[in-house]
TORKOL-4160 file (C-alpha; in steps of 0.2 Angstrom, whole numbers, padded with zeros to 4 digits, m for minus):
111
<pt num="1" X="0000" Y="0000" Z="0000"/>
<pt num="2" X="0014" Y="0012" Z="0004"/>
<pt num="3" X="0023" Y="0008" Z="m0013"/>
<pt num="4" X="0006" Y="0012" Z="m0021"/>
<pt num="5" X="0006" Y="0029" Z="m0012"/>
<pt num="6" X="0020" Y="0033" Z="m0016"/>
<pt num="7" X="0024" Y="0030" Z="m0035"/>
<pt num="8" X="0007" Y="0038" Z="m0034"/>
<pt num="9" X="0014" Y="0055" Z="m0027"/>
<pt num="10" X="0031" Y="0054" Z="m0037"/>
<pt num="11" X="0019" Y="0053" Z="m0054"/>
<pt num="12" X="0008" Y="0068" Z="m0049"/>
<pt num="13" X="0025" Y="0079" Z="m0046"/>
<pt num="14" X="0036" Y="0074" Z="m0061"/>
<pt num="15" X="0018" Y="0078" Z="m0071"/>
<pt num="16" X="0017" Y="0093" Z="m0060"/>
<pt num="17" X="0034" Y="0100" Z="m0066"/>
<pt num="18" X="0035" Y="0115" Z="m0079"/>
<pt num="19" X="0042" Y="0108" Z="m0097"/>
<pt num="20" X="0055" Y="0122" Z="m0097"/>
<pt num="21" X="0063" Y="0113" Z="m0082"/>
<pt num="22" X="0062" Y="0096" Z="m0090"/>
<pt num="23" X="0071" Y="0103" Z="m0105"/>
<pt num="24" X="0082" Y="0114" Z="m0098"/>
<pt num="25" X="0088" Y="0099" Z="m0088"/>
<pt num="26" X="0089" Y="0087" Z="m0102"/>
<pt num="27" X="0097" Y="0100" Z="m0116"/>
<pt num="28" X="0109" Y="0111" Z="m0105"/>
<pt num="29" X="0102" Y="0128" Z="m0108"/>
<pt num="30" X="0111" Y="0140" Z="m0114"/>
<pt num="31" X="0131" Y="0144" Z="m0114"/>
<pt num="32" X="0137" Y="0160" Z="m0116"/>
<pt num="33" X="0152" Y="0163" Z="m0121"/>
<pt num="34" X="0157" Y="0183" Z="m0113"/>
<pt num="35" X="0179" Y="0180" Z="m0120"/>
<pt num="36" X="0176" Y="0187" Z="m0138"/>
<pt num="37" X="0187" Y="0202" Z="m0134"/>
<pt num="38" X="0180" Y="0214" Z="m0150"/>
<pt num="39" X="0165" Y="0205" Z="m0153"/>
<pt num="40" X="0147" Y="0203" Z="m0143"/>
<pt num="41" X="0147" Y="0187" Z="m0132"/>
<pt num="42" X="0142" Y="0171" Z="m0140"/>
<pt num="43" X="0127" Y="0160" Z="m0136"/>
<pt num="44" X="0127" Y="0141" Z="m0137"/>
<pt num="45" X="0110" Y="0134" Z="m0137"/>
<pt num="46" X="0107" Y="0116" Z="m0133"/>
<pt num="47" X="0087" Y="0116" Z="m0136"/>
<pt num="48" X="0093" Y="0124" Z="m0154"/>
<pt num="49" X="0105" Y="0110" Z="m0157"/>
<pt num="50" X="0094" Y="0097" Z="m0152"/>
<pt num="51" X="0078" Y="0105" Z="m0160"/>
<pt num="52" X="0089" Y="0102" Z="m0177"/>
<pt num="53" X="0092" Y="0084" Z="m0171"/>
<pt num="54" X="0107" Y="0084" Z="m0165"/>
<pt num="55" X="0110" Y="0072" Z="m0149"/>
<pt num="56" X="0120" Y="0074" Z="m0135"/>
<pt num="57" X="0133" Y="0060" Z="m0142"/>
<pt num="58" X="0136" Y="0070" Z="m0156"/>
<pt num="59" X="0146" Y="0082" Z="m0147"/>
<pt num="60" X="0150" Y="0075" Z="m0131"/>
<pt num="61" X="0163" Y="0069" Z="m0127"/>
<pt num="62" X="0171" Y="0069" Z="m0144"/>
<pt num="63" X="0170" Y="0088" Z="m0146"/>
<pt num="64" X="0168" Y="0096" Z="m0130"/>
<pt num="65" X="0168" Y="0087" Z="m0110"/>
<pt num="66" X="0151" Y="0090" Z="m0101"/>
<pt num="67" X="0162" Y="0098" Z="m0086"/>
<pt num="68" X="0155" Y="0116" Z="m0087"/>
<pt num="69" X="0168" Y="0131" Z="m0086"/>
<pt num="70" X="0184" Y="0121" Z="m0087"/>
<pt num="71" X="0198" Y="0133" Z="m0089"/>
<pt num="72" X="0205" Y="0120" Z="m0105"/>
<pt num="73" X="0190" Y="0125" Z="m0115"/>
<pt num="74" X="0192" Y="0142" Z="m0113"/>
<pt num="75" X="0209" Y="0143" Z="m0119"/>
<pt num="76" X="0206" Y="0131" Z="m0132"/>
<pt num="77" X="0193" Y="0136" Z="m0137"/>
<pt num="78" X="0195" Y="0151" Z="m0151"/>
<pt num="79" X="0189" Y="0158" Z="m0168"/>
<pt num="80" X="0206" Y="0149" Z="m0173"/>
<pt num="81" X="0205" Y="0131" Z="m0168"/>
<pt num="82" X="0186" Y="0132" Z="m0174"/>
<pt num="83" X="0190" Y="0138" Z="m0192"/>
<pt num="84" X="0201" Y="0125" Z="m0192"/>
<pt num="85" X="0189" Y="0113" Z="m0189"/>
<pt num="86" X="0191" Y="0111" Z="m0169"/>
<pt num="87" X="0173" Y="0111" Z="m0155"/>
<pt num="88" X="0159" Y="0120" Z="m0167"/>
<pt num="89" X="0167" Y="0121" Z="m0184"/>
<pt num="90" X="0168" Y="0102" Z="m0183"/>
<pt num="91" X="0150" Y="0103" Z="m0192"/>
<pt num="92" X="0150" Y="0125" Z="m0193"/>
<pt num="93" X="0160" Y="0120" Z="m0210"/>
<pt num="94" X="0147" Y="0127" Z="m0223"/>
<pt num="95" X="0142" Y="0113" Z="m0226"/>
<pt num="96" X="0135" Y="0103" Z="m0213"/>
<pt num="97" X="0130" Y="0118" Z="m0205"/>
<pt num="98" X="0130" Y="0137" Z="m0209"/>
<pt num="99" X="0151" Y="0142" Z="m0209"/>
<pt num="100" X="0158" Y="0151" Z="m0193"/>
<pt num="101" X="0170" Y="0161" Z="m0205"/>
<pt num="102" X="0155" Y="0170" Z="m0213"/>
<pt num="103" X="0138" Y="0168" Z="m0202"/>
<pt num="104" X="0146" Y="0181" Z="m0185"/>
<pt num="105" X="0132" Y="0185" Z="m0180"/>
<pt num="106" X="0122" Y="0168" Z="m0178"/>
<pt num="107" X="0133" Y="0167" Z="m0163"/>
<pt num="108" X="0138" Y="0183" Z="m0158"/>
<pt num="109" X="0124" Y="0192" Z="m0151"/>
<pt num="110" X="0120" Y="0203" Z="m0137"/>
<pt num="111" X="0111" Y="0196" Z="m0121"/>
């Protein structure tokens, strides 16, 4: 009876829970990226990425670690290394996916 109860209870709250939160938990949210010295911050959206089809393989942990904030990505990570093919321009190639050497503001954009 007290199994019954409470799968009962832990239903009604996950069915109670706002989709935002179930989607922000699931896709990451959004990264901004505020080191672009001349340029406006760039955003990475999950929900885009995964809206497109994209799944959380695809990137992880081949491209980028799920560890936020680690100090490696940020120094790694640079207009340089992606034109090159490195983290975003691994598929941001102009063909796959619009180019990062042309598309600036796709990315770059104020909050």
């Amino acid at each position: 009876m007290i199994h019954i109860i409470t799968t009962t209870l832990a239903l009604v709250v996950a069915l109670s829970l706002p989709v935002s939160a179930i989607s922000a938990e699931k896709h990451g949210g959004d990264i901004w990226f505020k080191d672009t010295k001349k340029f406006a911050p760039a955003i990475f959206s999950h929900d885009k990425h995964s809206q497109a089809g994209n799944q959380c393989t695809d990137c992880h942990d081949s491209l980028f670690q799920k560890e936020s904030g680690s100090s490696d990505l940020n120094k790694a990570l640079s207009m340089r290394s992606m034109t090159r093919g490195k983290f975003c321009g691994a598929c941001h190639d102009g063909k796959k996916a619009f180019s990062v050497k042309r598309s600036c503001k796709k990315c770059h954009v104020k909050p």
